[in-house]
C-alpha positions as CSV (number, residue, x, y, z in Angstrom):
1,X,0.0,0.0,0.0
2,X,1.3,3.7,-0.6
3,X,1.0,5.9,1.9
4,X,-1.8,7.8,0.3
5,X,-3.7,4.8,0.5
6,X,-2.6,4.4,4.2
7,X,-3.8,7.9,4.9
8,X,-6.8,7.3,3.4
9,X,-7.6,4.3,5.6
10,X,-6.2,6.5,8.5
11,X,-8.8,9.1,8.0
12,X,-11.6,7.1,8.0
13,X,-10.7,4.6,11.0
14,X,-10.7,8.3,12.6
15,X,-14.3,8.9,11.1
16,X,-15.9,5.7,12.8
17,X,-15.7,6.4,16.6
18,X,-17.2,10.0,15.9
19,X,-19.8,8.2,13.3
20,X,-21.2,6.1,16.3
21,X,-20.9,8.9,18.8
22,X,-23.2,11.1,16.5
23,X,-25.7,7.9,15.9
24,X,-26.1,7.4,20.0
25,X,-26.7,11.2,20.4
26,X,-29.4,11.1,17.4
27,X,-31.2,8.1,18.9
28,X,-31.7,10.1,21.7
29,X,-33.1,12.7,20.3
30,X,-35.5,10.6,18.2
31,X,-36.7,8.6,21.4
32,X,-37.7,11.8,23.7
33,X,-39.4,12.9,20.1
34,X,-41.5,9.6,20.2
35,X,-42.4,9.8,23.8
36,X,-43.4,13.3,23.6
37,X,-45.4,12.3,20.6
38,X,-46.8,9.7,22.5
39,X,-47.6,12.1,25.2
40,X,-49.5,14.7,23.3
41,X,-51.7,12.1,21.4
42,X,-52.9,11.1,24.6
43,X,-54.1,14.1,26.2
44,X,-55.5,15.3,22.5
45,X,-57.6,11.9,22.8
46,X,-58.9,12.9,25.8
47,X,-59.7,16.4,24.2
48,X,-61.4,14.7,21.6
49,X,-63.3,12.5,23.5
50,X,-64.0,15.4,26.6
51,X,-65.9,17.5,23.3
52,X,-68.2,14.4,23.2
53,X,-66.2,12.6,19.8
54,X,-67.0,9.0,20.3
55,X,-63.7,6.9,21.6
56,X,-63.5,4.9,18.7
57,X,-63.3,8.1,16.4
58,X,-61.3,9.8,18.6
59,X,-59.0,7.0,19.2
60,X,-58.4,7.1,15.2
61,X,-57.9,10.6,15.4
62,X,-55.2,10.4,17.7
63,X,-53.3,7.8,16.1
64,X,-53.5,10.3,12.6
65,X,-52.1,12.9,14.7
66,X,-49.5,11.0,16.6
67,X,-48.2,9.3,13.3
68,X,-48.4,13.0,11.5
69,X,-50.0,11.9,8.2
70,X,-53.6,13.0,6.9
């Protein structure tokens, strides 16, 4: 191997601890996301069904807004 090649490999043996670093931080982040989610589709179910919606409907509703698609 030339040492280009060997300064290649270098760099990116440097890359892979901060690579995993940055995927622990981001999974994190994406779990309080989902609880919060999780959270808030709650207490807008009970909204929904404290307005008189019917638990079935409001139960769908909830599951609409928590996955955040139409």
């Amino acid at each position: 191997m030339t040492k280009r090649s060997l300064g290649k490999v270098a760099g990116y043996i440097q890359i892979i601890p901060s690579f995993v670093l940055i995927l622990f931080r981001m999974m994190g982040v994406f779990l309080r996301f989902r609880s919060a989610s999780r959270k808030s589709s709650k207490y807008f179910e009970k909204g929904l069904i404290d307005k008189g919606v019917t638990k079935e409907q409001a139960k769908e509703i909830a599951r609409v807004y928590k996955r955040g698609r139409y």
